[in-house]
Backbone bond lengths (Angstrom), bond angles and torsions (degrees), N, CA, C in turn:
res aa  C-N    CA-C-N  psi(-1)  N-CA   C-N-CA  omega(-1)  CA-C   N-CA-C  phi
1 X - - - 1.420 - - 1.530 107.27 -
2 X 1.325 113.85 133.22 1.513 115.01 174.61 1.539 118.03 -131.22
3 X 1.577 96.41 138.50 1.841 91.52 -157.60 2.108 58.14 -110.62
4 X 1.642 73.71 157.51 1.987 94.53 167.01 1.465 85.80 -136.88
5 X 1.548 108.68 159.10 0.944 133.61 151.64 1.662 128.54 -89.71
6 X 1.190 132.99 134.75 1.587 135.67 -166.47 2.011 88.25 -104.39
7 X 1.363 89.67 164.50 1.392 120.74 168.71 1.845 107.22 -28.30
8 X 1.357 93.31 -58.04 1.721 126.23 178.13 1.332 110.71 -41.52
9 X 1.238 116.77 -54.95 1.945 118.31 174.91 1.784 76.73 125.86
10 X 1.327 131.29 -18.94 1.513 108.47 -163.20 1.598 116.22 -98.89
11 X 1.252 94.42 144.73 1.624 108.26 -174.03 1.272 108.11 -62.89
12 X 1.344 114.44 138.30 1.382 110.12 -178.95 1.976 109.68 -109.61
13 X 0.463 145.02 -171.43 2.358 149.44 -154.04 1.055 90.61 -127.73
14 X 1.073 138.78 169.13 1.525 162.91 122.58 1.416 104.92 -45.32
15 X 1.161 137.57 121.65 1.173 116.69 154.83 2.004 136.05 -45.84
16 X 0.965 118.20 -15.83 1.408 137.39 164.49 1.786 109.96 -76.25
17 X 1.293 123.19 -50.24 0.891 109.18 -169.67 2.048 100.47 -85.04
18 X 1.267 129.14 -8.22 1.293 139.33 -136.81 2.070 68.75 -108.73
19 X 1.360 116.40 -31.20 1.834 106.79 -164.99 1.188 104.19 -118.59
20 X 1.367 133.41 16.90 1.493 151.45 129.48 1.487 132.37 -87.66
21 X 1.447 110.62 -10.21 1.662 109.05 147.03 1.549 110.06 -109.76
22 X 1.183 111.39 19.03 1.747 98.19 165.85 1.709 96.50 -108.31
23 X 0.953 131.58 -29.27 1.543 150.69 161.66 1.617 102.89 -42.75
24 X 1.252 98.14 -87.21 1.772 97.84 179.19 1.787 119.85 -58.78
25 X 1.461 105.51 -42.48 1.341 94.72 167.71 1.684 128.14 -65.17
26 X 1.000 123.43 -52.15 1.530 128.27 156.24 1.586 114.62 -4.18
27 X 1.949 95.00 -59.58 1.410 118.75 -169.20 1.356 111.33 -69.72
28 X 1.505 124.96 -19.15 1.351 125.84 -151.77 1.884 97.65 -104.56
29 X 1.671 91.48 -41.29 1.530 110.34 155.32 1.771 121.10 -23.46
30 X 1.222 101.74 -68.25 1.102 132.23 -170.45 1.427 107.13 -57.18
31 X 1.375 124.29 -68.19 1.002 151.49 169.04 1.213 129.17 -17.18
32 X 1.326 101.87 -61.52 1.878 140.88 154.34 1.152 117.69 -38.96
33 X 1.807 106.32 -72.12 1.728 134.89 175.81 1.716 91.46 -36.57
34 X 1.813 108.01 -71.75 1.231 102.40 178.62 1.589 151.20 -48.78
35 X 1.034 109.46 -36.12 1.289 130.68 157.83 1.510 124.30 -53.45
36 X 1.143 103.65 -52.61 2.093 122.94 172.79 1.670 92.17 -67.55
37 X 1.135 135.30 -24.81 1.540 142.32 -179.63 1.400 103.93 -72.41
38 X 1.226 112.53 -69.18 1.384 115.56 178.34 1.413 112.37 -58.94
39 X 1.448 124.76 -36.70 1.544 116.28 174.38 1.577 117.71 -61.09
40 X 0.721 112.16 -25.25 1.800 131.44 -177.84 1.203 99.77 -67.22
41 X 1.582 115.34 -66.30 1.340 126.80 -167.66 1.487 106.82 -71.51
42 X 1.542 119.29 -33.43 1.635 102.68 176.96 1.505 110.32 -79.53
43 X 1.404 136.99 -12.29 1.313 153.84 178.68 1.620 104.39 -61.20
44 X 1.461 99.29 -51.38 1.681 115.73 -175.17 1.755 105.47 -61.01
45 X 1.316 89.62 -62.15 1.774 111.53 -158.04 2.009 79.96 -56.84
46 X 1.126 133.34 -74.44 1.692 136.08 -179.73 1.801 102.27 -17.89
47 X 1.397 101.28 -59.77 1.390 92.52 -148.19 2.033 98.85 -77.22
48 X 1.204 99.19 -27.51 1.840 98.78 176.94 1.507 109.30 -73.61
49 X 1.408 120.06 -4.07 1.526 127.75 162.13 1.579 108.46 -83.71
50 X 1.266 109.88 -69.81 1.565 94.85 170.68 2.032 121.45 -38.65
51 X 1.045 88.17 -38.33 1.830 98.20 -169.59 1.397 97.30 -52.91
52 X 1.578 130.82 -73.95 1.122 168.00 143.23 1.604 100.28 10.63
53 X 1.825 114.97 -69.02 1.410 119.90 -179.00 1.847 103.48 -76.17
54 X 1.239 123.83 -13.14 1.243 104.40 -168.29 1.827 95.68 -98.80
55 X 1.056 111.39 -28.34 1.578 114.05 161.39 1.645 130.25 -15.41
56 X 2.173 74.07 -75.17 1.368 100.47 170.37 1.233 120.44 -50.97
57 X 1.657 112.34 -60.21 1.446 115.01 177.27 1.897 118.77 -54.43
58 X 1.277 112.10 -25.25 1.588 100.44 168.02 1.386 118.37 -89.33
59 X 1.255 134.70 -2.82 1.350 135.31 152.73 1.153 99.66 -69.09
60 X 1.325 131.26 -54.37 1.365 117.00 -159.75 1.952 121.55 -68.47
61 X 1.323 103.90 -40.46 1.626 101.26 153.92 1.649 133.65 -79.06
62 X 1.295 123.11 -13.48 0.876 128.18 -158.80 2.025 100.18 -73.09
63 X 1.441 114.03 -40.06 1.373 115.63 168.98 1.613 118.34 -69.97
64 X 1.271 123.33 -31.88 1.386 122.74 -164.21 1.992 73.00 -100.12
65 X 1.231 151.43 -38.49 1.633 119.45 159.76 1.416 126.73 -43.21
66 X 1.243 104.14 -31.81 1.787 101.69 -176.48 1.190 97.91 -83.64
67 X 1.698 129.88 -33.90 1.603 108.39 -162.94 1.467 99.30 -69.80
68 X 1.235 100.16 -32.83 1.691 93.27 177.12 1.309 131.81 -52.00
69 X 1.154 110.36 -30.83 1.532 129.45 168.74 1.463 114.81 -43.43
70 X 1.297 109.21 -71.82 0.885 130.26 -169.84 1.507 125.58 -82.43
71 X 1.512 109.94 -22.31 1.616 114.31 143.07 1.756 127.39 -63.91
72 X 1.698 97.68 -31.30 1.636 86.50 155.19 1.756 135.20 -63.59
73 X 1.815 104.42 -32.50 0.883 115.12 -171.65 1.501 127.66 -75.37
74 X 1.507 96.67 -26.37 1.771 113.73 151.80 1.242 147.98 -64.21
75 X 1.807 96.46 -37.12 1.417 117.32 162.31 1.645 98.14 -51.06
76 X 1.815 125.10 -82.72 1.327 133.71 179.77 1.872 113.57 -8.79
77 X 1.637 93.95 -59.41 1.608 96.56 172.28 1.141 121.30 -72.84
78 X 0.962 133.40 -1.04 1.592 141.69 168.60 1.619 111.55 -84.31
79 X 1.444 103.13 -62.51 1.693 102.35 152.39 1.339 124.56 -10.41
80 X 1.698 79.37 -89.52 1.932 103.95 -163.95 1.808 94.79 -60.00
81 X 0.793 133.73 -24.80 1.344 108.94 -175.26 1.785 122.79 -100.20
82 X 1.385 95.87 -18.66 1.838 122.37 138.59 1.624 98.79 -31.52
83 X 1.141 101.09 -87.79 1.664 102.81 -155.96 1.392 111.71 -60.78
84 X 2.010 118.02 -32.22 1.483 92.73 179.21 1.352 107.41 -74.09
85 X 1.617 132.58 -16.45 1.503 103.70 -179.41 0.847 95.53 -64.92
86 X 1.560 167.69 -86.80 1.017 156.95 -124.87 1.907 115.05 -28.75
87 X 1.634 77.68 -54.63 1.320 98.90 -164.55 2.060 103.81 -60.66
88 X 1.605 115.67 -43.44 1.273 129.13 164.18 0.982 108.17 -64.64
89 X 1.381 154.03 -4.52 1.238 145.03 -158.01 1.970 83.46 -104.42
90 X 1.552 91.25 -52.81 1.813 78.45 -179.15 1.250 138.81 -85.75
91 X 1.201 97.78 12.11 1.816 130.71 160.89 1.042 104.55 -70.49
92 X 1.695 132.11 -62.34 1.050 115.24 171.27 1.613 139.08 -49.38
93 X 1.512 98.03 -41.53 1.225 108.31 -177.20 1.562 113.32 -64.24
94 X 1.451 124.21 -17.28 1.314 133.92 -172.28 1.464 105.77 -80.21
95 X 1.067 102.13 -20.69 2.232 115.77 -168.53 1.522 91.62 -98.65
96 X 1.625 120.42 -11.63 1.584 103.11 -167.35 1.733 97.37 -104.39
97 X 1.387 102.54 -28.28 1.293 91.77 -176.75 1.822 109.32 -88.00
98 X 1.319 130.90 -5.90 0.959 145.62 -153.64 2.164 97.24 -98.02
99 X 1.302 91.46 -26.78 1.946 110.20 172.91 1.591 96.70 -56.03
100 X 1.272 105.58 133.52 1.813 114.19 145.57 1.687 118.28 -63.74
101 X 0.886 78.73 130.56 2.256 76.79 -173.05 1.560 99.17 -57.15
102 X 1.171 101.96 -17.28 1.812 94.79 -170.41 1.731 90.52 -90.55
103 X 1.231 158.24 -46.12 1.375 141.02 173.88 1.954 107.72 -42.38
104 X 1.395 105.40 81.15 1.756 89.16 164.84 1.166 125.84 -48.88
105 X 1.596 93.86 -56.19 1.841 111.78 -166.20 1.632 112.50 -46.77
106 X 1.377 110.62 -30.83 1.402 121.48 -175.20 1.708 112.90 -74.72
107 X 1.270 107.69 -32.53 1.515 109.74 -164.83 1.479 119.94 -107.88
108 X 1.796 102.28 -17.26 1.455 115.80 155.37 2.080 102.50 -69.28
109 X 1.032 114.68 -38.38 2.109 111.17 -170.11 1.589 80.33 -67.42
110 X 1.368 140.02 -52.89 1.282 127.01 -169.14 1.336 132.88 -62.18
111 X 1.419 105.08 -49.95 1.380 107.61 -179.02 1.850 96.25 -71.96
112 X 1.445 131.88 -38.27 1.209 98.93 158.87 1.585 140.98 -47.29
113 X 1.142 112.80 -46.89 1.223 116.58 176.87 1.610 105.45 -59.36
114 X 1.156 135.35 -24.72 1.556 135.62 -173.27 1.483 99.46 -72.69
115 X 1.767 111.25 -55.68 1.286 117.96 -166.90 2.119 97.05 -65.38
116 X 1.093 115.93 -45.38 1.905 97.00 177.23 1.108 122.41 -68.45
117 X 1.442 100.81 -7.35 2.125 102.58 171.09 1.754 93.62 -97.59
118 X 0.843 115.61 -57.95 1.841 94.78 177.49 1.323 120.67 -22.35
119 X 1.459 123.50 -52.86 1.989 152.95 -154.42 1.548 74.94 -75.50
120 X 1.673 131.04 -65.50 1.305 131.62 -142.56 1.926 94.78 -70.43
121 X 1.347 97.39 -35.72 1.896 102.50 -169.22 1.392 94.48 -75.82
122 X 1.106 128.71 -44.50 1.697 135.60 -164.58 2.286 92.56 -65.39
123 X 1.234 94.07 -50.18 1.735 114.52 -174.62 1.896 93.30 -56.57
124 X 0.898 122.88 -55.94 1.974 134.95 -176.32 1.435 102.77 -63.16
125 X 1.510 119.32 -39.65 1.191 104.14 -159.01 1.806 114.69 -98.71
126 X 1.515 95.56 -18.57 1.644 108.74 136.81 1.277 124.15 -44.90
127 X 1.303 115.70 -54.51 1.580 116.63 -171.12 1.563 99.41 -77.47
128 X 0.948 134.88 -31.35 1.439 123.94 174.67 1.636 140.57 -82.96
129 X 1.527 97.09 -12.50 1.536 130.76 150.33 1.348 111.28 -50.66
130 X 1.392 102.12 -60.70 1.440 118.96 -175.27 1.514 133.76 -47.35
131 X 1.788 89.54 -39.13 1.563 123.41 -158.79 1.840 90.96 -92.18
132 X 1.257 114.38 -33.88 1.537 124.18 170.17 1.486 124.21 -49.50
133 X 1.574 100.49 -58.23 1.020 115.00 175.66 1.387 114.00 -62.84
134 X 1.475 123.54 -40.82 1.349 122.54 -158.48 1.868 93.32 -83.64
135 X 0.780 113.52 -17.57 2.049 119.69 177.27 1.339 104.09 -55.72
136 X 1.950 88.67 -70.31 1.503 95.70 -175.88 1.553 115.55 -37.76
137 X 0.976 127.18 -49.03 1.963 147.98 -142.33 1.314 93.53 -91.77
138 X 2.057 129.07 -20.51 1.421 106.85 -153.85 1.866 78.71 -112.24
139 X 1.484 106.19 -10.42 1.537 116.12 -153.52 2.248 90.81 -67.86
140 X 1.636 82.81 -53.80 1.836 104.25 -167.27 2.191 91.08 -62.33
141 X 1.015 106.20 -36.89 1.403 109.84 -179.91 1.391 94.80 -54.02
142 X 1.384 162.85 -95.70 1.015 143.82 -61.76 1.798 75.24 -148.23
143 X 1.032 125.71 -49.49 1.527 115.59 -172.48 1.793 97.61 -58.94
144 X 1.530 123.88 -39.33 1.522 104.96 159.29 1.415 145.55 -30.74
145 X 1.920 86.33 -52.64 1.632 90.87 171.93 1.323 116.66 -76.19
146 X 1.654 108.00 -29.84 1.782 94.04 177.37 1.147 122.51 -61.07
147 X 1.185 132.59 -2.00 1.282 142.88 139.39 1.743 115.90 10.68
148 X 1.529 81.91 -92.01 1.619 111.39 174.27 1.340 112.99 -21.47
149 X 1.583 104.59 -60.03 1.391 124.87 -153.74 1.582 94.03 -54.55
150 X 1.621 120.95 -59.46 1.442 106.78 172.36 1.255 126.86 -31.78
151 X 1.550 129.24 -38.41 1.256 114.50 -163.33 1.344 111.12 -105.25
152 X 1.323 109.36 -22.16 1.833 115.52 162.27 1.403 122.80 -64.65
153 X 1.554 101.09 -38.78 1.762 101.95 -153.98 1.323 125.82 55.91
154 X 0.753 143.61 -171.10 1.681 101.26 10.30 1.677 121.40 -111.83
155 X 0.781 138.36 156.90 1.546 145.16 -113.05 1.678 101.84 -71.83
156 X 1.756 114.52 -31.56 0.674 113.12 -172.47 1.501 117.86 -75.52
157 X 1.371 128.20 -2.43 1.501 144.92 -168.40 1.679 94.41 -100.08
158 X 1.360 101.48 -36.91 1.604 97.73 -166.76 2.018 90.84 -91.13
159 X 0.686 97.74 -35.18 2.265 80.99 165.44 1.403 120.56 -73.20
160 X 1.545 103.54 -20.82 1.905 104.81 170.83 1.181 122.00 -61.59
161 X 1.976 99.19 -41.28 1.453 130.11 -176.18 1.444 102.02 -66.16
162 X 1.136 127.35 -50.94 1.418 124.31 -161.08 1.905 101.65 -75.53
163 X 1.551 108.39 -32.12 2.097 106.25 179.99 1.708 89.81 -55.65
164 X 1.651 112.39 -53.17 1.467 87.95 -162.60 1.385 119.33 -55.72
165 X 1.462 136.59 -44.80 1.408 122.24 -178.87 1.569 109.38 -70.39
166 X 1.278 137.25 -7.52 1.718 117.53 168.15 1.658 85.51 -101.94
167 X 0.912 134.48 -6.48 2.140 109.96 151.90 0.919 124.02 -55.26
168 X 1.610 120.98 -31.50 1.500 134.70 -133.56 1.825 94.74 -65.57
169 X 1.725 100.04 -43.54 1.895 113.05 -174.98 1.580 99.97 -78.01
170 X 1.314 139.41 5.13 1.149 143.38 -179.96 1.678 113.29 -75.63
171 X 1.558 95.02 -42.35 1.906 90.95 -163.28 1.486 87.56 118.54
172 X 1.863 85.44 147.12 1.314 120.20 -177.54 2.213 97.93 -50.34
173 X 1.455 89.21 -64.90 2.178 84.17 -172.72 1.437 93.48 -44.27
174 X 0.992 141.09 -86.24 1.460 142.89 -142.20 1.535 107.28 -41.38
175 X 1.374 99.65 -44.09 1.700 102.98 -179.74 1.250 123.89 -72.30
176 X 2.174 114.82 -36.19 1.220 98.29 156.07 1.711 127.58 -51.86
177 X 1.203 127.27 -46.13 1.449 119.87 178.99 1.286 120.24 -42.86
178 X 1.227 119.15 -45.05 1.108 149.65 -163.90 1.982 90.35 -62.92
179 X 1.278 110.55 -70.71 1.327 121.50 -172.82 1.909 101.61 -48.56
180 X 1.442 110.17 -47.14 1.050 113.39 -170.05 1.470 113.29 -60.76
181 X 1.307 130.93 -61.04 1.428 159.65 155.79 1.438 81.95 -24.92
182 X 1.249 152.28 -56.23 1.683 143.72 -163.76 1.693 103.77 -76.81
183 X 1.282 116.79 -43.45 1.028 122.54 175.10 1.871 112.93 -57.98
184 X 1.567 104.39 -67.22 1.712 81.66 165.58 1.222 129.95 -64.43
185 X 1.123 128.01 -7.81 1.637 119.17 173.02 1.767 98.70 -68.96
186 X 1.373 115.61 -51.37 1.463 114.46 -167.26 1.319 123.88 -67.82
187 X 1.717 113.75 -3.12 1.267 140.17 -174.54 1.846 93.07 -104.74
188 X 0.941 101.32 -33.74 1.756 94.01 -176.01 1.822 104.75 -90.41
189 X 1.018 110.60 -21.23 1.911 121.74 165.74 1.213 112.57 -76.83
190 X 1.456 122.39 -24.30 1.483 112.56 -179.91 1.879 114.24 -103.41
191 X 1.128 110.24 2.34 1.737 158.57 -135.77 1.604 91.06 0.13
192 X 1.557 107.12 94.15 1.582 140.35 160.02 1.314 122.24 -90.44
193 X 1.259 123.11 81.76 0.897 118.66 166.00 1.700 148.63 -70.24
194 X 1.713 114.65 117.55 0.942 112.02 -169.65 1.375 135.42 -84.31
């Protein structure tokens, strides 16, 4: 290889070596470009995978959240209508003891009417067994799927996630909000605009 010097003081290339670093550099160029390409592209392809699983994961609670809802909201009517028989139950009993023992006709229509509200309380308190059980079952359901939420995030889905189970002792309204408030967070994580 021979560098010469010009008039100038400046070194002048070989022509060979001057079309073997535009050759290799080009290549090294390239190389780089490519590589920073693929980082981009595996950066991209990652984050539309996360998008994709956290999707999934909010479809997948978002129905077993509402049944919950609305198994609280049944349980409540099962309650409240628990306690007013109670309250009719001793209405009745006030009209039965309030009978002359000598009126039959009066205390046979009563104690019937007592015995088809018993069937109706015995009938409620089935349905609220029921409505118990199905809480419990939708309650253990849904802390499964929140699962996900830990490993997706993002944090703000997993603090939405966590109001709904301390709502759960709140009441049916509180929990809808609660559900709702999860829903825009999971709309602002997937960034859906409404």
């Amino acid at each position: 290889m021979e560098i010469s010097t010009s008039d100038s003081g400046a070194a002048a290339l070989d022509p060979t070596v001057l079309v073997l670093l535009t050759i290799f550099g080009g290549a090294l160029i390239a190389a780089i470009a490519g590589l920073v390409g693929a980082w981009i592209q595996g950066k991209r392809e990652h984050a539309r995978w996360v998008r994709e699983r956290r999707y999934s994961a909010y479809l997948d609670v978002l129905p077993v959240a509402n049944g919950l809802v609305d198994s609280i909201r049944s349980t409540e009517e099962h309650e409240a209508w628990l306690k007013e028989a109670q309250e009719r139950q001793a209405s009745i009993q006030a009209e039965l003891d309030a009978i002359e023992p000598s009126d039959v006709a009066a205390i046979e229509r009563l104690r019937a009417k007592n015995e088809q509200f018993g069937q109706e309380v015995e009938e409620n308190r089935r349905g609220l067994a029921g409505e118990l059980a199905r809480n419990h079952e939708l309650t253990e359901n849904i802390i499964e799927k929140f699962v996900a939420f830990d490993l997706l995030g993002p944090a703000k889905v997993l603090r939405a996630s966590d109001e709904i189970l301390k709502a759960k002792e709140q009441g049916a309204a509180v929990m809808r909000k609660r559900v709702r408030q999860l829903e825009a967070s999971m709309r602002s994580a997937l960034s859906i605009r409404m």
